[in-house]
N, C-alpha and C positions, 0 to 999 in steps of 0.2 A: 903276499897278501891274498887272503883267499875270494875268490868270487864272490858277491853277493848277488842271486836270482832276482827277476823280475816281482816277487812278490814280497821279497825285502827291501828292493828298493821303494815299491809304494809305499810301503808301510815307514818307511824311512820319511818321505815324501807327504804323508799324512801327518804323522806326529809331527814334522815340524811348521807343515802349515798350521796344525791343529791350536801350536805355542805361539802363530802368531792371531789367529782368533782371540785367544785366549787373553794375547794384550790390549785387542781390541774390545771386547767384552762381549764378540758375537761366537765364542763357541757355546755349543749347545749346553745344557746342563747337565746329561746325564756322561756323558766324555769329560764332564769339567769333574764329576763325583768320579768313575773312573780314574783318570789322573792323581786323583787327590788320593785314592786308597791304593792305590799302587805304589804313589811316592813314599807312604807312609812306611810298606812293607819294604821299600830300598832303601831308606832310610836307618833302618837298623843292620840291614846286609854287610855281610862283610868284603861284597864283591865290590864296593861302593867304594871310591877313592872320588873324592870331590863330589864333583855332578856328572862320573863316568860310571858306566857298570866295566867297570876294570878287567882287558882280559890280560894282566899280569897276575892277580887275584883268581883263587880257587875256593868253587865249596863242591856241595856234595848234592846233587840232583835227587828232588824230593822223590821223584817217580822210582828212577832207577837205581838211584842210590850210588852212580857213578862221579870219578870226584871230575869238577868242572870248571871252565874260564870262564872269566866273564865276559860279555859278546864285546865291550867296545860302546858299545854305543852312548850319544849326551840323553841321560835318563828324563830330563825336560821335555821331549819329545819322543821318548823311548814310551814312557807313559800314560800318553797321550794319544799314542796308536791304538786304537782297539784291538787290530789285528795281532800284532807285538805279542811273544809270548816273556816269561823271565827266564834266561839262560838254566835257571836252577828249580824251574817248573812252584816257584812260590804264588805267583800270579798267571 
């Protein structure tokens, strides 16, 4: 299993505090539009298996153009990180 850095784990740590704001109805607004247009663009992905960004699942990095996994992560909180990027540079 590979390490994850101190700056993945906050942002691990944000996102899922973020989803529990978010049941409360105290996360901010403009993290709550974030989330929402994030989800939308994983929502079509093919990295997407359930509510995971799948890293059994491959695409192709917007930037690089390299073919890619998907990180693993529950995308509930995945896109609800600010900091969070998308494994395949879509977001």
């Amino acid at each position: 299993m590979a390490t994850r850095n101190q700056s993945q784990i906050e942002q691990i740590f944000t996102g899922w505090a973020n989803v529990v704001k978010d049941k409360f109805n105290t996360l901010d607004p403009a993290t709550k539009v974030l989330g929402e247009t994030r989800m939308k663009i994983c929502d079509e992905c093919d990295l997407r298996l359930g509510s995971t960004c799948s890293p059994n699942r491959t695409g192709i990095h917007l930037e690089t153009g390299i073919v890619t996994k998907g990180c693993g992560c529950g995308l509930a909180a995945k896109t609800l990180s600010p900091e969070s990027n998308c494994p395949l540079a879509k977001w």
